[in-house]
ROPALUM-280370 format. One line per field, with one value per atom (N, C-alpha, C): residue number from 0; residue in three letters; chain; atom name; x, y, z. Coordinates in nm, 2 decimals, padded with zeros to 4 digits. Atoms other than C-alpha are relative to their C-alpha. Layout:
% ROPALUM-280370
seq: (NUM; ...)
type: (ALA; ...)
mol: (A; ...)
atom: (CA; ...)
east: (X; ...)
north: (Y; ...)
up: (Z; ...)
***
This chain:
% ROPALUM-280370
seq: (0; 0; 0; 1; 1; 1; 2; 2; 2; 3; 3; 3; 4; 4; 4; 5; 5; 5; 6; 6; 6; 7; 7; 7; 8; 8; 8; 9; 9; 9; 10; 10; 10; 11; 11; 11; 12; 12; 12; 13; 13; 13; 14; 14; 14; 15; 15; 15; 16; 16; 16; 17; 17; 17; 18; 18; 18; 19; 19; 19; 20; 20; 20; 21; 21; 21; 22; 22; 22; 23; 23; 23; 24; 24; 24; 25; 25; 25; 26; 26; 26; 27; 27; 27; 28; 28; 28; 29; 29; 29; 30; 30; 30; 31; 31; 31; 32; 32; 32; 33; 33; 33; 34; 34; 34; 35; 35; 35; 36; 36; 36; 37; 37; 37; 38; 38; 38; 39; 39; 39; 40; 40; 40; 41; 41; 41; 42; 42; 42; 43; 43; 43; 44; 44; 44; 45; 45; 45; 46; 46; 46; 47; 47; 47; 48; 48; 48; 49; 49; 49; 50; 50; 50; 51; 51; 51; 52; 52; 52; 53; 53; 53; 54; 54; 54; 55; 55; 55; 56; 56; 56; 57; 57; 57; 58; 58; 58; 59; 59; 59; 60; 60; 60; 61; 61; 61; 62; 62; 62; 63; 63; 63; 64; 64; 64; 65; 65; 65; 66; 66; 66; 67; 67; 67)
type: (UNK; UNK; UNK; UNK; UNK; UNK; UNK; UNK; UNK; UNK; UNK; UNK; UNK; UNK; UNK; UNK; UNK; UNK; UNK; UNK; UNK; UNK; UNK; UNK; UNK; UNK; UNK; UNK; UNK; UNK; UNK; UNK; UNK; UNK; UNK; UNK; UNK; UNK; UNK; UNK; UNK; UNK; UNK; UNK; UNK; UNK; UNK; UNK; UNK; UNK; UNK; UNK; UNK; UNK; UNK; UNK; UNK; UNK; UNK; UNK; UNK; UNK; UNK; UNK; UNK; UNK; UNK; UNK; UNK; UNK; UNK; UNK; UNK; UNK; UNK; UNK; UNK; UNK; UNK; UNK; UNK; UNK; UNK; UNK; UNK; UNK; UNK; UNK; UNK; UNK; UNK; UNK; UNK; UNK; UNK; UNK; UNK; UNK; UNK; UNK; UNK; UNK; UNK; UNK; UNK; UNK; UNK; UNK; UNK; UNK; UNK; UNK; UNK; UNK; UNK; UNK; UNK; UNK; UNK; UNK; UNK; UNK; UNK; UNK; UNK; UNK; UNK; UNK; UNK; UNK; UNK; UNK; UNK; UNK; UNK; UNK; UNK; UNK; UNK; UNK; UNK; UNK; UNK; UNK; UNK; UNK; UNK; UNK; UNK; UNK; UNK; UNK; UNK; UNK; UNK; UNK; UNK; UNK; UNK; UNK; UNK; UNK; UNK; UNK; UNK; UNK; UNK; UNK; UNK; UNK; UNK; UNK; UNK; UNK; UNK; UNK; UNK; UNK; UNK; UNK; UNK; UNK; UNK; UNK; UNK; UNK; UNK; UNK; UNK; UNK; UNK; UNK; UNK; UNK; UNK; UNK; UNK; UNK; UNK; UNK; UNK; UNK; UNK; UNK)
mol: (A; A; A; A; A; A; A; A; A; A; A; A; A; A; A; A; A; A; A; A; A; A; A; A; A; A; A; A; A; A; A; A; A; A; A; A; A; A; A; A; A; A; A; A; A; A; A; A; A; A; A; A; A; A; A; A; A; A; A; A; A; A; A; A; A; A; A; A; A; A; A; A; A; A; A; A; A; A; A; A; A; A; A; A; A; A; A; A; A; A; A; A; A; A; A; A; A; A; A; A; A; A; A; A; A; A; A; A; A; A; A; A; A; A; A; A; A; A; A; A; A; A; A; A; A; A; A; A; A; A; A; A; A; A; A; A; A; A; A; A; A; A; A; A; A; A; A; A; A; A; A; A; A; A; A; A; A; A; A; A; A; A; A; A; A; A; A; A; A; A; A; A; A; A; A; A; A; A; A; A; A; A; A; A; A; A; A; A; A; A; A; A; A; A; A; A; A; A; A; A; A; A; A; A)
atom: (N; CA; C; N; CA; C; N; CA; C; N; CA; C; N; CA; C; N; CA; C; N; CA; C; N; CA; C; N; CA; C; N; CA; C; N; CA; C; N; CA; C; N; CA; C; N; CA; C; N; CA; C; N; CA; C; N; CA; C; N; CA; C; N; CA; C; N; CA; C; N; CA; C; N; CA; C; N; CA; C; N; CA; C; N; CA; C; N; CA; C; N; CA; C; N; CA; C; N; CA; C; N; CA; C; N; CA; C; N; CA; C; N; CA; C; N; CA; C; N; CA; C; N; CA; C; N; CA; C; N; CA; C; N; CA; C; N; CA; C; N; CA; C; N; CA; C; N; CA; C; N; CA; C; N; CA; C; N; CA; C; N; CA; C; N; CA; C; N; CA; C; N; CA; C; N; CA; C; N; CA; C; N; CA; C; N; CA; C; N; CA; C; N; CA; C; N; CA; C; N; CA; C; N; CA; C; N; CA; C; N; CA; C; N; CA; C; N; CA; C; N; CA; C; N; CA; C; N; CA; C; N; CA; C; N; CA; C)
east: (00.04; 05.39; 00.00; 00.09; 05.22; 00.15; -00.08; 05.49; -00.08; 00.05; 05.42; -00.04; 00.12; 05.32; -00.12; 00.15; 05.06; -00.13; 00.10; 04.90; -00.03; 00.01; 04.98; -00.14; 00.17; 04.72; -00.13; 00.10; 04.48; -00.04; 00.02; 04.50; -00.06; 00.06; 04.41; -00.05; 00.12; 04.19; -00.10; 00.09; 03.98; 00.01; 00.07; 04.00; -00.03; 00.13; 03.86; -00.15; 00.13; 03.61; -00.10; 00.04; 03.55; -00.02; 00.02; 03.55; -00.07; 00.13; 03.22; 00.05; -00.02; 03.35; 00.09; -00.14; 03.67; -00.07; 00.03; 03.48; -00.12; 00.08; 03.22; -00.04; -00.02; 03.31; -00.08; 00.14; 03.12; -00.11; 00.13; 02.76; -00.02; 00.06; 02.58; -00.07; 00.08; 02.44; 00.10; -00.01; 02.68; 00.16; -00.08; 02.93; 00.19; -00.16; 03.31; 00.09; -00.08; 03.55; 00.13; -00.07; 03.78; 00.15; -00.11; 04.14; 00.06; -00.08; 04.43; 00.10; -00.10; 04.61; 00.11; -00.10; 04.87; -00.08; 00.15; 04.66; 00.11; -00.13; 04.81; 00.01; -00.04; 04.81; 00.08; -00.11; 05.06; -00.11; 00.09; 04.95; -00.04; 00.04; 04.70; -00.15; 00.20; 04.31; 00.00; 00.11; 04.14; -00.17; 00.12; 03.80; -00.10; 00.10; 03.69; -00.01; -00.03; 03.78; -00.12; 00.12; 03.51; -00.14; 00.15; 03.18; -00.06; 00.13; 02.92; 00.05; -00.08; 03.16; -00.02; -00.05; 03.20; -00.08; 00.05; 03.01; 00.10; -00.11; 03.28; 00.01; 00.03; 03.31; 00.14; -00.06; 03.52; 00.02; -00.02; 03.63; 00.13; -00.14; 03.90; 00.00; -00.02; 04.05; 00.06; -00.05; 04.15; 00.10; -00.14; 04.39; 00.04; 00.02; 04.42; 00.15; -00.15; 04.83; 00.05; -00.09; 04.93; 00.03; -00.11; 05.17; -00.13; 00.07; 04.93; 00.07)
north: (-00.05; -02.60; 00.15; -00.17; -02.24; 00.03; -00.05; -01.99; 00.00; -00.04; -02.00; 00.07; -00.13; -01.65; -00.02; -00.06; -01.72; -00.08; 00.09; -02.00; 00.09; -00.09; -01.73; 00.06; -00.10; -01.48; -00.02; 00.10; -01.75; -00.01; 00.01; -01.85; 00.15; -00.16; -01.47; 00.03; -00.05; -01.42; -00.12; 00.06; -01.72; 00.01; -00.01; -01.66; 00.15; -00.04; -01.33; -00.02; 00.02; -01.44; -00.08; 00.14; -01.71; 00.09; -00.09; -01.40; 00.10; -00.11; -01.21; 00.14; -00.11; -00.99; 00.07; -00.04; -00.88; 00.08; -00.09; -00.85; 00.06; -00.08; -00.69; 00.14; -00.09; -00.47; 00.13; -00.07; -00.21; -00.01; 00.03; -00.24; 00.07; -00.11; -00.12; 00.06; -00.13; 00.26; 00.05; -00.10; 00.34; 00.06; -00.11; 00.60; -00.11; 00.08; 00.47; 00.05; -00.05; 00.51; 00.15; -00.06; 00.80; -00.04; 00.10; 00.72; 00.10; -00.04; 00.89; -00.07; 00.06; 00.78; 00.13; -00.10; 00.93; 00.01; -00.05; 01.06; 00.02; 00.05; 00.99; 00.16; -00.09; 01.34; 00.11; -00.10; 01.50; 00.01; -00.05; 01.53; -00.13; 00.12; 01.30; 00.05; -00.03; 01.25; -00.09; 00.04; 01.26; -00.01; 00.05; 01.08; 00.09; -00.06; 01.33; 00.14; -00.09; 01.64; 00.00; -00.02; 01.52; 00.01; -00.05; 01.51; 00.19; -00.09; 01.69; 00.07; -00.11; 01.81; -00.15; 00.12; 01.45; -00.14; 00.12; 01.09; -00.07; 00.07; 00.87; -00.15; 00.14; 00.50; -00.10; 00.05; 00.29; -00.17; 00.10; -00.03; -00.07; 00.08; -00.29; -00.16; 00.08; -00.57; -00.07; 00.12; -00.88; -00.02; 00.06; -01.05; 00.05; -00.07; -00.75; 00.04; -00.03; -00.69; -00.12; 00.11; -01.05; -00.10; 00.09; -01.31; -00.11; 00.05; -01.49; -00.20)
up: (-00.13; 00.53; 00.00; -00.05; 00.63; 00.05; -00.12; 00.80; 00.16; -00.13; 01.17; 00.05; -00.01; 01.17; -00.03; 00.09; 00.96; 00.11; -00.12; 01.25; 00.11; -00.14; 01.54; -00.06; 00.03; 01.34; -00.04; 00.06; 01.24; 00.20; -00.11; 01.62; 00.05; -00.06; 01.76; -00.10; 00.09; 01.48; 00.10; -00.09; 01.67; 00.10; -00.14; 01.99; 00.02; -00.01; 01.92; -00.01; 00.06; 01.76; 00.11; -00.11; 02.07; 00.13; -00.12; 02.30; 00.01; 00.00; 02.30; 00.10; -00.06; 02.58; -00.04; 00.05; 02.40; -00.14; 00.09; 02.07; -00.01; 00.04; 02.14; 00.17; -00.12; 02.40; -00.02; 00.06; 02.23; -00.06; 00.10; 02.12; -00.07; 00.09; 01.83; 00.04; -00.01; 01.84; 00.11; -00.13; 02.14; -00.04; 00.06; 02.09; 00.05; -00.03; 02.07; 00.07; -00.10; 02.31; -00.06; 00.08; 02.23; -00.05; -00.02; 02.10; -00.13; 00.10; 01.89; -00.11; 00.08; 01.57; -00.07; 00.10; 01.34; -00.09; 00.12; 01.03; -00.09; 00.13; 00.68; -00.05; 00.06; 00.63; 00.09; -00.10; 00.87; 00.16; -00.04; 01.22; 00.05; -00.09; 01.46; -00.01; 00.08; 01.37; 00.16; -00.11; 01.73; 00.02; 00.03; 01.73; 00.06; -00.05; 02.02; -00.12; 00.09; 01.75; -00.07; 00.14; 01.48; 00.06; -00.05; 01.72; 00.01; 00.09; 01.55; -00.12; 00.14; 01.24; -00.08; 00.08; 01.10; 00.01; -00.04; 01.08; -00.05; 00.00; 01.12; 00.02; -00.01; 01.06; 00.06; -00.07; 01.25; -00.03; 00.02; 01.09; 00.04; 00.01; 01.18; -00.07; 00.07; 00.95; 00.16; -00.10; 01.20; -00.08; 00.05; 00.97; -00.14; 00.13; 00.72; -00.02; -00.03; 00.60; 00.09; -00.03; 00.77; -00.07; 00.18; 00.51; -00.01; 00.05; 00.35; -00.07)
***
């Protein structure tokens, strides 16, 4: 038997996927909302910072780093 974590992020991996308004809250071509991280190199990489210096891609892993 699976760990029980591993069903929770199987579960919210589908009911994204089952929620068109959740995942696709943004459409393709339209500019992404702005938003701050910590940046692996000291420091915080702001998304508004790089317009027109940078083309910047914006990917997210759903069940990327959970126990397998």
């Amino acid at each position: 038997m699976r760990n029980p974590r591993h069903w929770y992020a199987v579960l919210a991996a589908m009911l994204l996927a089952l929620t068109p308004a959740l995942a696709a809250a943004v459409e393709v071509g339209e500019k992404a909302p702005d938003f701050e991280l910590t940046s692996t190199q000291s420091g915080k990489f702001k998304l508004s910072e790089q317009a027109g210096k940078k083309n910047v891609i914006v990917q997210f892993y759903v069940l990327d780093f959970t126990p397998t």
